[in-house]
C-alpha positions as CSV (number, residue, x, y, z in Angstrom):
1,X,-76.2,-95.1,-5.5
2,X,-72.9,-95.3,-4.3
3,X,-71.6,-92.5,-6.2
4,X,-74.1,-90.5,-4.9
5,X,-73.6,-91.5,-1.0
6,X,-69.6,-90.6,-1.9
7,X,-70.7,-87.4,-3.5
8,X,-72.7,-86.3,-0.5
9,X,-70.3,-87.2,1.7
10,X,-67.6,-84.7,-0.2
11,X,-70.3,-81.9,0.4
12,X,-71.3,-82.6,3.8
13,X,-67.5,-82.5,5.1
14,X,-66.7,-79.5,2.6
15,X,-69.5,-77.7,4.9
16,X,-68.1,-78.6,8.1
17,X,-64.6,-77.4,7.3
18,X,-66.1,-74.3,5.6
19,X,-67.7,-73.3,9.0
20,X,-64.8,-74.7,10.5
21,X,-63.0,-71.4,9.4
22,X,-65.8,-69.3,10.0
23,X,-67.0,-70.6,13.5
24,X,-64.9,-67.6,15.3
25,X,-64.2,-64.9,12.6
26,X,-65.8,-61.7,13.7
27,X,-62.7,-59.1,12.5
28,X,-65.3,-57.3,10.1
29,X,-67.5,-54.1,11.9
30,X,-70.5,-53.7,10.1
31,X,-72.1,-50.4,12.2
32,X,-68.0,-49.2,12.7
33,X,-67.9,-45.2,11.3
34,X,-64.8,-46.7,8.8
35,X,-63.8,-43.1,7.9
36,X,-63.2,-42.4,11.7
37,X,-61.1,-45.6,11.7
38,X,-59.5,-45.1,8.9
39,X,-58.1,-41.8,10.0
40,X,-57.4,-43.1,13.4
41,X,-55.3,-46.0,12.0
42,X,-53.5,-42.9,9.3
43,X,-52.5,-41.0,12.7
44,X,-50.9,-44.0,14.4
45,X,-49.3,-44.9,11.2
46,X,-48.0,-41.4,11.5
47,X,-46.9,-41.4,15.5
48,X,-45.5,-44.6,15.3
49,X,-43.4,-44.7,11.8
50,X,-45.5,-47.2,9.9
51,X,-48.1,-47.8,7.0
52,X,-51.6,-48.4,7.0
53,X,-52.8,-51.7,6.0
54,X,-56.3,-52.1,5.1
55,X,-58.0,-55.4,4.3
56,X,-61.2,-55.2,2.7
57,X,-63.9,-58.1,3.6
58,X,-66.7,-59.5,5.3
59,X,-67.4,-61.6,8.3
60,X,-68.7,-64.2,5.4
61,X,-65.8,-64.5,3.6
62,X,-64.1,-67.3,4.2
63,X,-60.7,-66.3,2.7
64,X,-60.7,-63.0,4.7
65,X,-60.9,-65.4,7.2
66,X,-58.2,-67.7,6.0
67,X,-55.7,-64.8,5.4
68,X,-56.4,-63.7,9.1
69,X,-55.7,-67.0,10.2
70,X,-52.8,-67.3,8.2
71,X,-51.0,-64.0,9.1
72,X,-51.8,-64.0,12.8
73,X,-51.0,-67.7,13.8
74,X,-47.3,-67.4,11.6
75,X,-44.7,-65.9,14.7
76,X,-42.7,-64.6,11.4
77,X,-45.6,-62.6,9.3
78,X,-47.3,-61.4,12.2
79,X,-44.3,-59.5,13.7
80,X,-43.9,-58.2,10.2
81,X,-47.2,-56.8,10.3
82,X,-47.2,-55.3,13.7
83,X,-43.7,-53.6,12.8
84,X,-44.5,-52.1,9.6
85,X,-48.8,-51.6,9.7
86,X,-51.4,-50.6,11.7
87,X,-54.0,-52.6,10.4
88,X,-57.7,-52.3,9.8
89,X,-60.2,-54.5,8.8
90,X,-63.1,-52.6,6.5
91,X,-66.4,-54.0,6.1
92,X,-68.0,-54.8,2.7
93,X,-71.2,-56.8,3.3
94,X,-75.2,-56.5,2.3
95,X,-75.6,-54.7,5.8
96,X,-72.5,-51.5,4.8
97,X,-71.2,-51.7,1.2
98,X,-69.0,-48.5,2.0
99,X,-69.3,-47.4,-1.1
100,X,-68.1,-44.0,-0.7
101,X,-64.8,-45.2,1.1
102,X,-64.4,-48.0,-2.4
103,X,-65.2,-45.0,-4.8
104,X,-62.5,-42.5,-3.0
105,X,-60.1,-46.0,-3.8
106,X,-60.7,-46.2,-7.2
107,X,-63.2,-49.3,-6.3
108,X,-61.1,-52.1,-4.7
109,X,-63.7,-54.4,-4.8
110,X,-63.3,-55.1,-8.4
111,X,-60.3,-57.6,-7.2
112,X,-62.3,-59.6,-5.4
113,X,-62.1,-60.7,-1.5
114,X,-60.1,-59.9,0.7
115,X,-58.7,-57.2,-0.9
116,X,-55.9,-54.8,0.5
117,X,-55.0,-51.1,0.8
118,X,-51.8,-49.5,1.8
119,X,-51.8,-46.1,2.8
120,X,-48.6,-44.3,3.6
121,X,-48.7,-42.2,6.6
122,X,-50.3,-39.3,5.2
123,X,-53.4,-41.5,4.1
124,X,-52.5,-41.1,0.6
125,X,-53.4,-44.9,-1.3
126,X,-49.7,-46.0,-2.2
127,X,-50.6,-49.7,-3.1
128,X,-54.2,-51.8,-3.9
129,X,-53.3,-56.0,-4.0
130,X,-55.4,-58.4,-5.2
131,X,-55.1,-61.9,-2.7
132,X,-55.0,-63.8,-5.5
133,X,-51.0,-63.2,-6.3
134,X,-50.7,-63.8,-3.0
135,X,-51.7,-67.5,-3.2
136,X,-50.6,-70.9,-4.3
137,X,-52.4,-74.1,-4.5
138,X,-55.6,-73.8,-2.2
139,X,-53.9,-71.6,0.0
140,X,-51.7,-68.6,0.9
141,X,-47.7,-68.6,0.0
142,X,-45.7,-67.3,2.9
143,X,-42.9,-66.4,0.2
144,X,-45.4,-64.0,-1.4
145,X,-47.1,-62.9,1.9
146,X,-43.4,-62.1,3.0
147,X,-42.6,-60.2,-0.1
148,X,-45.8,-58.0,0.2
149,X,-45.8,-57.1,3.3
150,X,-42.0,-56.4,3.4
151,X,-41.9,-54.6,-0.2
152,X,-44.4,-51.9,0.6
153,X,-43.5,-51.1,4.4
154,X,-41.8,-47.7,5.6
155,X,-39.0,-49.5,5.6
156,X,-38.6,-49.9,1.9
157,X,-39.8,-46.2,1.3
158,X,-36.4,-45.6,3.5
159,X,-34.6,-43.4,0.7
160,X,-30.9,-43.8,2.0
161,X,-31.1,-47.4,0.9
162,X,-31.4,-45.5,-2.7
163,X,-28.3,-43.4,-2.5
164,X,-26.3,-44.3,-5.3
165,X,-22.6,-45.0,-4.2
């Protein structure tokens, strides 16, 4: 008996901290026209000298959710984001699958959730990354989150850094 009151317990506050991370996550547009996004974010990313970051999810995922949280509440990742991406958050849920925006990238999906897209600044699919090298433990690495972000912005595509001496 008591090893199932401890057992119960485990699940009960497993829930809570599940909807704990879900309780304000909304990033994820269901009804949004994601082509027309998708070209809006490649013309910033064009404008403003940067890439295209897209991370593929749902409002019910809780790692989506987790990632978000991560990137966004870290002073040091986020301002690496906002200097190298213009980011956009593409629906994949029951209510719009989006298939035909998956099929023209070689079905992302495959990877698993959240799932992310670079696209240089002519729209063109540079990079597809799985989350899970991105992770350690039970949770995101900021070491590999760093390197990611950092390894396939503009800023490494710079080819004078190339330029043999």
């Amino acid at each position: 008996m008591k090893k199932i009151f401890i057992a119960t317990g485990f699940l009960f506050f497993g829930m809570i901290s599940f909807s704990q991370d879900m309780k304000k996550f909304n990033l994820y547009k269901p009804m949004e026209n994601a082509s027309e996004q998708i070209s809006m974010a490649v013309k910033e990313a064009k404008k403003s000298g940067k890439h295209v970051l897209i991370q593929i999810g749902g409002n019910w995922c809780v790692w989506c959710a987790r990632f978000n949280d991560f990137v966004t509440n870290d002073t040091s990742l986020d301002s690496i984001v906002n200097s190298n991406y213009v980011v956009y958050h593409l629906n994949y849920s029951k209510e719009n699958y989006n298939a035909d925006i998956l099929k023209k990238y070689s079905f992302p999906q495959r990877f698993g959730f959240p799932v992310f897209l670079i696209l240089n600044e002519k729209g063109d699919l540079i990079h597809t990354q799985t989350s899970w090298y991105l992770e350690s433990g039970k949770g995101y690495d900021k070491e590999k989150v760093t390197a990611f972000f950092t390894d396939w912005g503009m800023k490494a595509f710079d080819e004078s850094k190339y330029k043999e001496k």
